[in-house]
C-alpha positions, 0 to 999 in steps of 0.5 A, spaced: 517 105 214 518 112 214 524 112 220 530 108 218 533 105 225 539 105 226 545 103 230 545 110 235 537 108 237 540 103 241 546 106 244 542 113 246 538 108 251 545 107 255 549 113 254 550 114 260 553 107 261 557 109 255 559 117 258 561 113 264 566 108 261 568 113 256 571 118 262 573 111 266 577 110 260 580 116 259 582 117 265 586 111 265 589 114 257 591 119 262 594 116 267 598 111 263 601 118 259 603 121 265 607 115 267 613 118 262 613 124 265 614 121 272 619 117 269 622 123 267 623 127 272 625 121 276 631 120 270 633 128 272 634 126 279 639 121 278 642 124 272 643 130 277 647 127 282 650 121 279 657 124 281 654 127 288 649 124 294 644 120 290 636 124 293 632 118 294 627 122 297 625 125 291 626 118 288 622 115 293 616 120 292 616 119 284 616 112 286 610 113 289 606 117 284 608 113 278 605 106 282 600 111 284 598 112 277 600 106 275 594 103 279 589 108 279 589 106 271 588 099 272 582 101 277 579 106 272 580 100 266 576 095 270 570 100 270 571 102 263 572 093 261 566 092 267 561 099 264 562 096 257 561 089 258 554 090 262 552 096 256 553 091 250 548 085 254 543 090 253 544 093 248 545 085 245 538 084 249 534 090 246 537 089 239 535 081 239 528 083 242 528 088 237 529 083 232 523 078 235 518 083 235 520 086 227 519 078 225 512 078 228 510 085 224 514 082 217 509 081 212 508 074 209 511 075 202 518 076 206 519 069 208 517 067 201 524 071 197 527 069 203 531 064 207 529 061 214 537 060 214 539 067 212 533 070 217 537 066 222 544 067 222 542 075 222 539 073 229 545 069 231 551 070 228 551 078 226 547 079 232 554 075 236 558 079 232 556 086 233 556 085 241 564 082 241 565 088 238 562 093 243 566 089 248 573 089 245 573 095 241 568 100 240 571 105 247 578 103 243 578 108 238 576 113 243 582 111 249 587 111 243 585 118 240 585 121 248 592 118 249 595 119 242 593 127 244 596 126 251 602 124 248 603 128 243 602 135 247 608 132 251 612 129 246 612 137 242 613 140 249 619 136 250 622 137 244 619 139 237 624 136 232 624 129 235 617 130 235 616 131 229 620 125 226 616 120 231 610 123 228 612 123 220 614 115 221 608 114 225 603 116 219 607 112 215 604 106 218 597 109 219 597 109 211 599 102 210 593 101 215 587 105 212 590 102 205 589 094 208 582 096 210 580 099 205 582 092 201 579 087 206 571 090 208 569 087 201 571 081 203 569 081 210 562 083 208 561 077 203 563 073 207 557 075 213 552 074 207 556 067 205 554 064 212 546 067 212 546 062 206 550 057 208 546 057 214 539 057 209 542 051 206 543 047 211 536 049 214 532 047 208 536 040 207 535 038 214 527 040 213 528 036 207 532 031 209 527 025 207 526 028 200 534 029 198 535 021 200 529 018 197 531 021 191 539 020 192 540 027 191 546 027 196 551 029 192 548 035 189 546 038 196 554 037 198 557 039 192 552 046 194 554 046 201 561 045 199 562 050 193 559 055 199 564 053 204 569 054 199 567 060 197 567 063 205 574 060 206 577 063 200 574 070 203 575 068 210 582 067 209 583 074 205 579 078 210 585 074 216 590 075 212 590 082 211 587 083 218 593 080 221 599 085 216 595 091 221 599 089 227 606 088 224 605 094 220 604 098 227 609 094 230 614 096 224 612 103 225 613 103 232 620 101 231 621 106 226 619 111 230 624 108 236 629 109 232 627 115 229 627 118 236 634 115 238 637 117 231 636 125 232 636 125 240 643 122 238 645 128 234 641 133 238 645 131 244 652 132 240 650 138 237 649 140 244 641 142 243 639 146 249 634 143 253 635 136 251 638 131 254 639 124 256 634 124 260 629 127 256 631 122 250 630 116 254 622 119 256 622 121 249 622 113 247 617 112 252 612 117 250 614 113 242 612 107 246 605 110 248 604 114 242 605 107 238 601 102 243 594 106 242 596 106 235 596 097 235 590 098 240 586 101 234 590 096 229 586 091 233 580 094 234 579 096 227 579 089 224 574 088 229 569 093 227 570 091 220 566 085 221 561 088 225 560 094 221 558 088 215 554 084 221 551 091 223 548 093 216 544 086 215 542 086 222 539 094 220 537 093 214 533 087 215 530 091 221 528 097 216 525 092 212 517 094 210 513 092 215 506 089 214 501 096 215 496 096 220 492 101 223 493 105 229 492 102 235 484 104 237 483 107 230 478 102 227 475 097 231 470 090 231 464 091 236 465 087 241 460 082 238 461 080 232 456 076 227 461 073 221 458 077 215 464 077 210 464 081 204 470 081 199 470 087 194 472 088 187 478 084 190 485 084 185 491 082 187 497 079 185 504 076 189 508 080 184 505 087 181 505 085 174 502 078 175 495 078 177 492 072 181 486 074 183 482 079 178 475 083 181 473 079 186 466 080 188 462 075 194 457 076 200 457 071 205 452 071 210 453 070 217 453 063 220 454 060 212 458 054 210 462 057 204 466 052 201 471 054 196 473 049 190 477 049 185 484 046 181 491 047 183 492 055 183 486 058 182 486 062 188 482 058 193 488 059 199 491 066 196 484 069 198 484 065 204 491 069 205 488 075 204 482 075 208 486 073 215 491 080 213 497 076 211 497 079 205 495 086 203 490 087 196 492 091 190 486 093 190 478 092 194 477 091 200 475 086 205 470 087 210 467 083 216 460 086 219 462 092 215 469 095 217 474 094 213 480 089 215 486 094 212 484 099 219 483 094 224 490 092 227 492 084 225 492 081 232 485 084 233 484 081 226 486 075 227 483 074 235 476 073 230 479 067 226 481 060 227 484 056 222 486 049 221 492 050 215 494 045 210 501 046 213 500 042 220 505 045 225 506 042 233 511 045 237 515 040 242 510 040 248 504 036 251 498 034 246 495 038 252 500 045 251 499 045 243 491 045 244 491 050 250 497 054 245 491 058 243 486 059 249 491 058 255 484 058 260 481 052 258 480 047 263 482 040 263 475 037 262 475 042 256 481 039 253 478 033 254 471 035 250 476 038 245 479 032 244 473 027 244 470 032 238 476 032 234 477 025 234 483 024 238 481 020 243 483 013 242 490 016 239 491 019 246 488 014 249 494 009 246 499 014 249 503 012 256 502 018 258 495 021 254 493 029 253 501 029 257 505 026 252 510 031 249 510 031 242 518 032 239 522 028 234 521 022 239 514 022 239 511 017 234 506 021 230 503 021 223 502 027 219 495 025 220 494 026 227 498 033 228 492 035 223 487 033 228 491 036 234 491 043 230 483 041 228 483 041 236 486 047 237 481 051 232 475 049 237 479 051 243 480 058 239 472 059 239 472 064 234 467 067 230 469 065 224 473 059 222 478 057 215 479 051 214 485 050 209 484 041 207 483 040 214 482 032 211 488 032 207 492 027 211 487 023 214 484 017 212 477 015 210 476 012 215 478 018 220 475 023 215 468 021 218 470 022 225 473 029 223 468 030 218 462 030 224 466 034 229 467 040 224 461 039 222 459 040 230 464 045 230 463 050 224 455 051 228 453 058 229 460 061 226 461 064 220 467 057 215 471 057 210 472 050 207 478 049 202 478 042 200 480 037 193 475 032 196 469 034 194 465 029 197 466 033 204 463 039 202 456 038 199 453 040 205 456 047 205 451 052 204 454 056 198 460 054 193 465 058 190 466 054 184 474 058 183 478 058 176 484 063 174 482 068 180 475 068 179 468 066 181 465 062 175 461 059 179 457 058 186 451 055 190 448 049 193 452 041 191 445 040 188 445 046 183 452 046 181 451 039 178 444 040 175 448 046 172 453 041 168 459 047 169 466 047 171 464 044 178 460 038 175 466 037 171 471 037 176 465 033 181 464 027 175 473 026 174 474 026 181 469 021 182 472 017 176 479 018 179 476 015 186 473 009 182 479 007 178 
């Protein structure tokens, strides 16, 4: 991608909010500074007429504004806390809805070098991670810094020296701080990607979980996890531990600066220092105690923000990730009606640059044709599937149908034109009936029903309590191979031009095979197929064979004159036969 997205193309939309509540902060920061200055003039009052006629009128009237601000304070925190917390659900809301759409535009050699877990925790755990920061510590640092200012101001006007020592024990904390964060961002950084993998791993042993018991490979798996999860505790533990020195290093710097101030308010007072007095000493410790409590505010905050920034540089960099390339939207476009002319053109290309898994590649298939595509394991026979519905990008060549090149054409347009039956059967939890209208949410009931009888799923739906209504999930008892024909079924309901079938028998019985085997035959009628099959039994009707070795067509036509031939398919066709008769 050319433009990079980052964090502030997400909070420009909701600047507003976020001015508002910024202002609403500020304006409480400096109502809670103005409290030490009414205090003080409260003292002076007192102080005044300690020996004469105490003036309760002026002290009821800085009684009254300091409970006023008081107020007013806690009324402008509401709105900020309120502002806030409605800005980053949005923001939360975009941001996840950001990463849904970036998911659907990835290309496919992504999730190939990455885990479904790590994806995952990116789209959870950072995601969470980041929104508790907006609502508890993005506007503290700017609330800390216009209170720090204000007490400042106040605290040089009151007295200079006292000022300047508060300041001087101040700083000293705020270095040990920046020092402790410093040592504990790497900690917490790893401790985000720890978690993405623990979550991988967790992922793939629960989709695995049948494999790793029948190999009692148990104690490998736990030994993994916990070799991870020790590795995150030991992080998390140091990440706490310096986290949790921020605040009693402020609270030790505040306490400093309490007795700084004490100390050299004393020694001005006895020194006889015009202007300060006890009065001025006493709003000097508070305005010390204002001065200090941002400051453990911003401690707070900080450790906080640490592992957002960790969580919000995956969440960034997975949305920067390269995106699969696509066409402008209307730049190249199918007719209306397409026939299913396929044409694949000095085809290369390789799932990593230095190895090559198809080499020139050239074919011409007609309208209507049934091509099979045969070959042994890794020839490239599912790899040029791949290329052709847009999953990959060729190294070089083009792909057409009807002579406009797919590379110019928008993926989803592209794919509106195929259906597909893959290798790998998937169902999602709903109705038979949901999972064949997944594709074509107009079909009508008697269609499903037809859909059904064609792809010989009727006497299993038949044996269901509640028919098409029975919802697939965990609990549904249902074999490998009778997912396959409910996504055979969803392939008809597509009614698309061109169709692939990726071993669309290869969890099915032989009997079933049969039933299939007529129902495909039916289905693949006036469109354009792709039939991928070890069986070669399946495919001798087809209208042209792609014979596949190493990447390369070495040989096609009919069944009959591929074996009249005596090559490699006749080859293949004789030892499958023999494996079948032992």
């Amino acid at each position: 991608m050319d433009k990079k997205i980052k964090l502030s193309s997400y909070i420009l939309p909701h600047k507003k909010a976020i001015a508002a509540a910024v202002i609403a902060g500020i304006l409480s920061a400096v109502m809670n500074v103005s409290v030490p200055a009414v205090i003080s003039g409260m003292s002076d009052v007192i102080g005044k007429d300690v020996f004469e006629n105490i003036d309760f009128d002026a002290i009821l009237k800085y009684g009254i504004i300091c409970l006023l601000l008081i107020i007013g304070g806690y009324i402008f925190a509401d709105i900020q806390n309120r502002l806030m917390v409605g800005v980053s659900k949005k923001f939360t809301g975009s941001l996840r809805k950001s990463l849904d759409d970036k998911v659907d535009r990835l290309p496919l050699h992504f999730f190939d070098i990455h885990q479904n877990g790590d994806i995952l925790s990116i789209l959870t755990n950072d995601v969470n991670t980041l929104n508790q920061a907006l609502v508890n510590g993005a506007i503290a640092p700017i609330l800390s810094g216009v209170t720090l200012i204000g007490c400042l101001v106040l605290m040089f006007v009151t007295n200079w020296i006292m000022a300047i020592g508060s300041v001087v024990a101040t700083l000293l904390g705020m270095v040990m701080m920046g020092v402790v964060m410093a040592k504990t961002q790497p900690y917490i950084k790893r401790q985000q990607e720890v978690l993405g993998e623990i979550n991988g791993d967790v992922s793939e042993s629960l989709n695995g979980f049948v494999v790793i018991k029948a190999f009692n490979a148990e104690n490998d798996v736990r030994e993994s996890f916990h070799k991870k999860n020790d590795e995150m505790f030991r992080d998390n533990m140091r990440a706490q531990f310096a986290n949790g020195l921020m605040s009693p290093l402020m609270n030790f710097s505040g306490n400093l600066g309490y007795v700084t101030v004490c100390v050299i308010g004393a020694y001005l007072i006895f020194a006889n220092s015009p202007g300060v007095t006890i009065s001025s000493v006493i709003a000097f410790i508070l305005y010390v105690r204002q001065f200090s409590t941002p400051l453990a505010l911003l401690a707070g905050s900080l450790s906080q923000l640490q592992p957002a920034a960790a969580a919000s540089g995956r969440i960034f960099g997975f949305l920067n990730e390269e995106e699969m390339t696509d066409a402008d939207a209307g730049e190249v476009a199918f007719p209306e009606k397409i026939t299913g002319a396929v044409e694949f053109k000095n085809i290369s290309f390789g799932y990593v640059p230095d190895t090559i898994v198809i080499h020139d590649f050239n074919a011409v298939v007609k309208p209507g044709a049934k091509v099979a595509i045969v070959g042994p394991t890794g020839a490239g026979k599912s790899t040029l599937i791949n290329l052709l519905l847009g999953y990959y990008e060729t190294n070089s060549g083009t792909i057409t149908i009807d002579g406009v090149d797919i590379s110019r054409v928008p993926k989803e347009e592209l794919r509106s034109k195929i259906g597909i039956v893959p290798q790998d059967v998937w169902t999602f939890k709903g109705s038979i009936r949901d999972n064949i209208r997944y594709v074509n949410q107009d079909l009508s009931d008697e269609k499903i029903h037809e859909i059904i009888r064609l792809a010989g799923l009727e006497h299993f739906v038949s044996l269901l309590p509640d028919g098409a209504d029975t919802v697939l999930d965990e609990g549904t008892s249902i074999s490998a191979g009778q997912k396959q024909l409910v996504t055979i079924a969803r392939a008809m309901a597509k009614n698309a031009p061109i169709l692939v079938l990726d071993e669309a028998t290869s969890n099915i019985d032989t009997r079933m095979e049969k039933i299939v085997q007529s129902a495909v035959d039916e289905l693949v009628k006036g469109r354009t197929s792709f039939v991928i099959a070890h069986r070669l039994s399946t495919i001798k009707n087809a209208d042209v064979i792609f014979v596949m070795k190493d990447g390369d067509i070495v040989e096609s036509g009919t069944h009959q004159e591929l074996l009249q031939k005596q090559g490699f398919y006749y080859e293949l066709y004789n030892s499958q036969f023999e494996s079948e008769e032992e």
